[in-house]
N, C-alpha and C positions, 0 to 999 in steps of 0.2 A: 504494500500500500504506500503512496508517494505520499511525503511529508508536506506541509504547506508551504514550507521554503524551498522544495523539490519544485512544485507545482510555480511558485511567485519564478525560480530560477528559471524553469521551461519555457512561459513565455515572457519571460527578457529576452529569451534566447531567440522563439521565434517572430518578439518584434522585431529583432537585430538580424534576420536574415533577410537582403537583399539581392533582387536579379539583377545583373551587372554585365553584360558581355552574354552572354546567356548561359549564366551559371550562378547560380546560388552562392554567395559570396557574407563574407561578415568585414568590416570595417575594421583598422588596427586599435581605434580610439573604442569601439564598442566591447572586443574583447579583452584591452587591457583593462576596462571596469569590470566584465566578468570575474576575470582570472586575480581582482584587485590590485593591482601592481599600476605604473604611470605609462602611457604611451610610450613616452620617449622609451623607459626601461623595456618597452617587449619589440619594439625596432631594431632599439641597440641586439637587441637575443639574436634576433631575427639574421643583422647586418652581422655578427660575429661566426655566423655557422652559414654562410649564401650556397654554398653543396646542397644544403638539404632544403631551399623554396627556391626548386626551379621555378621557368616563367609560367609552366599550368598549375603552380601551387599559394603562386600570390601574384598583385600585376599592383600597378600603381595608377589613380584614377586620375584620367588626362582631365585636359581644361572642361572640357564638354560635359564631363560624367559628376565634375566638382559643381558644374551651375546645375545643373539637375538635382544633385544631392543635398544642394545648400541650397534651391529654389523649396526642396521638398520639409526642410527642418524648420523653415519660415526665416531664416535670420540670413539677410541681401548684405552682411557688411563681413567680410573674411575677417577683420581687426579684434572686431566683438568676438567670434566665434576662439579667436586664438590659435586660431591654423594657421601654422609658416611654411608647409611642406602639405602635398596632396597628399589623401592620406592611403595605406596600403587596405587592397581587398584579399584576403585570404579564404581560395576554395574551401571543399570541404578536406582534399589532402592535404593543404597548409594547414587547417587546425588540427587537424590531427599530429602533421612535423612539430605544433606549437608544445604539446604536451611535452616530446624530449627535448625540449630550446630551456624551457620554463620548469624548470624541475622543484614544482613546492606541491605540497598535497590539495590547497585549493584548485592548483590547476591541472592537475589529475581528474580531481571529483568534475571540475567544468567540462572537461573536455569528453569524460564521460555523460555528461549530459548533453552537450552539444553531437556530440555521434548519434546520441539516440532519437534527437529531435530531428535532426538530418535522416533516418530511418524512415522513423515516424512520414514526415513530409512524403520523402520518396514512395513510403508505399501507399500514401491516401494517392497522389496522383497515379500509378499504377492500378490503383482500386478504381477511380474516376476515372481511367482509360478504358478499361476494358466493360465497365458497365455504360459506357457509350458506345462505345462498339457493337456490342450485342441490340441495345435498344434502337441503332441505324438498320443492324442487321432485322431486327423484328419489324421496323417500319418499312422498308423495303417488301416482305413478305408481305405483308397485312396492307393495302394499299389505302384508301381513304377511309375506310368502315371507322378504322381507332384513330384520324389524323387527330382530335381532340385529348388523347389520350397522351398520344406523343409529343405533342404541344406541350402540354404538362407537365410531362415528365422532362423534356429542354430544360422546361423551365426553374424545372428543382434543380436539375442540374447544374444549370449557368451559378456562376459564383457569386456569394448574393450581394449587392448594394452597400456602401457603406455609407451609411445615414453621417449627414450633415452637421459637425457640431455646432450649437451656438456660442457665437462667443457673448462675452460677459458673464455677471453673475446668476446664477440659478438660485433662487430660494429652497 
């Protein structure tokens, strides 16, 4: 049974997974708050051992990928943010090299958790692949008699909406 701090870690973990190049990617500023340790220290780890993050195990996020990711966090002034250096994307094989870079028991237990949320991920779309599959394959067969059914079920499928926050205060 997962702990509540199990649970509260998991999803930091899958807020902090981002599509990047088209790969599931975690940021170096996201996981050195994981792993509790300072940016700079899990670069330097990073920059002392470059054998083991070839370029498909971390990449550095060009000009383009930085206004996207700083359009996306709301804050338009680089100074504010305190980023002097783009910062690195680490697949899901660079976090994994992180655990032998980063050798404390916090980041064991993380990276143990982050494996498994990466699992997890991979096998819900796996699940989502194949039950669309079959439901193309059924509508195909079954020609207009269920189109209302299959409509339906699209539409549970399609990923759902994320509602609007308001800003200001809520009572």
């Amino acid at each position: 049974m997962e702990t509540k701090q199990t649970m509260v870690l998991n999803e930091k973990i899958e807020k902090n997974i981002l599509f990047i190049r088209g790969q599931k990617v975690m940021l170096d500023r996201n996981l050195a708050s994981l792993y509790e340790v300072e940016t700079r220290a899990l670069n330097q780890a990073v920059k002392r051992n470059p054998r083991r993050f070839p370029i498909d195990f971390m990449f550095q996020l060009n000009e383009q990928e930085m206004k996207i990711w700083i359009s996306q966090i709301v804050i338009s002034n680089r100074e504010k943010m305190g980023i002097r250096q783009r910062p690195y994307a680490f697949t899901e094989h660079g976090i994994l090299m992180l655990s032998s870079v980063l050798n404390s028991e916090r980041a064991i237990q993380v990276n143990i958790q982050i494996m498994r949320t990466f699992s997890r991920l991979r096998h819900m779309l796996e699940t989502h692949k194949g039950l669309k599959k079959k439901i193309e394959a059924m509508e195909q067969k079954y020609d207009g008699q269920f189109r209302v059914v299959f409509d339906a079920l699209r539409d549970l499928l399609a990923p759902p909406a994320k509602p609007k926050r308001r800003i200001g205060f809520h009572p």
